[in-house]
N, C-alpha and C positions, 0 to 999 in steps of 0.2 A: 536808329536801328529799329527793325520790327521783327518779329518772330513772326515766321511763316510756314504752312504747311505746302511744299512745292506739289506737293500730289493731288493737292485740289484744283491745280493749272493747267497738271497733264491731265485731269479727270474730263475737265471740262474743255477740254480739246477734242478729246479722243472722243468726249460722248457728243458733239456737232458734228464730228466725222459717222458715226453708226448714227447716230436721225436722222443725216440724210438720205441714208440707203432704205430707214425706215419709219415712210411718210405714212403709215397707218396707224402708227404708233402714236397716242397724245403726245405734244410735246408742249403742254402749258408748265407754267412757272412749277408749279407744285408737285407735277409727276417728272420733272427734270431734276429738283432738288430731290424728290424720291431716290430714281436712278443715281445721281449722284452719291448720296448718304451710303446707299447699301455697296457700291466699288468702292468706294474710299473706307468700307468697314473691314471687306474684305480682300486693300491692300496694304501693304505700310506704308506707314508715313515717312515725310520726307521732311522733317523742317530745317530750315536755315534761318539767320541772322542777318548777318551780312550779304553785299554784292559777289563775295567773290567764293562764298558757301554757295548760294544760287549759280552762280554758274558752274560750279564746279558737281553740282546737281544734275544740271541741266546735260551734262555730260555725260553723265550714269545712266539716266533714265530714256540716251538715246539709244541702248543698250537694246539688240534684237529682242532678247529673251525678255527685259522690262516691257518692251513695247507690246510684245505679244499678250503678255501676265494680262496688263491695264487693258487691252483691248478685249479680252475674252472676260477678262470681272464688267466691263462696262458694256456689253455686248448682253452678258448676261443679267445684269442690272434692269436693262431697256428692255428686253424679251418680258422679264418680272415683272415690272410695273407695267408695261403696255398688254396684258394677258387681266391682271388687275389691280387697275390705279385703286387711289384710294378717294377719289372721289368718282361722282355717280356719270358715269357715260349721258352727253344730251340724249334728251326721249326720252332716258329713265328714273326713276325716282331712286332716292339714295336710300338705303338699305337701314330699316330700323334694327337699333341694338334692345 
């Protein structure tokens, strides 16, 4: 058995679906985990145990109104970091603190 957070599966679904539509966006490792970090802040968590907690997950979360919630936090997640990542755009120098 493992203890799982299912919403980090549907995150990282839903967020390959919105980078594709937005190729001007960074999508390096670090500004993806970004995006990811702050949708999965600002939705619930989903954990399960078992096969048959996960599927029965997987079930809920085909939910119009879930799918919509996760699409609009990770849509807005992507808009946030791609406006500013946190690290420095090539050509420019990274911003002293």
């Amino acid at each position: 058995m493992k203890l799982k957070n299912y919403m980090e599966i549907v995150v990282a679904d839903a967020l390959r679906q919105v980078l594709a539509n937005m190729p001007h966006v960074c999508q390096c490792e670090r500004c993806r985990l970004d995006m990811m970090a702050l949708a999965l802040n600002r939705l619930p968590p989903k954990y399960t145990v078992t096969h048959s907690g996960e599927v029965f997950t997987k079930l809920r979360m085909w939910d119009a109104g879930n799918q919509a919630k996760i699409l609009t936090e990770v849509t807005r997640a992507a808009m946030q970091v791609g406006e500013k990542p946190s690290h420095a755009s090539p050509g420019k120098q990274p911003e002293k603190s």
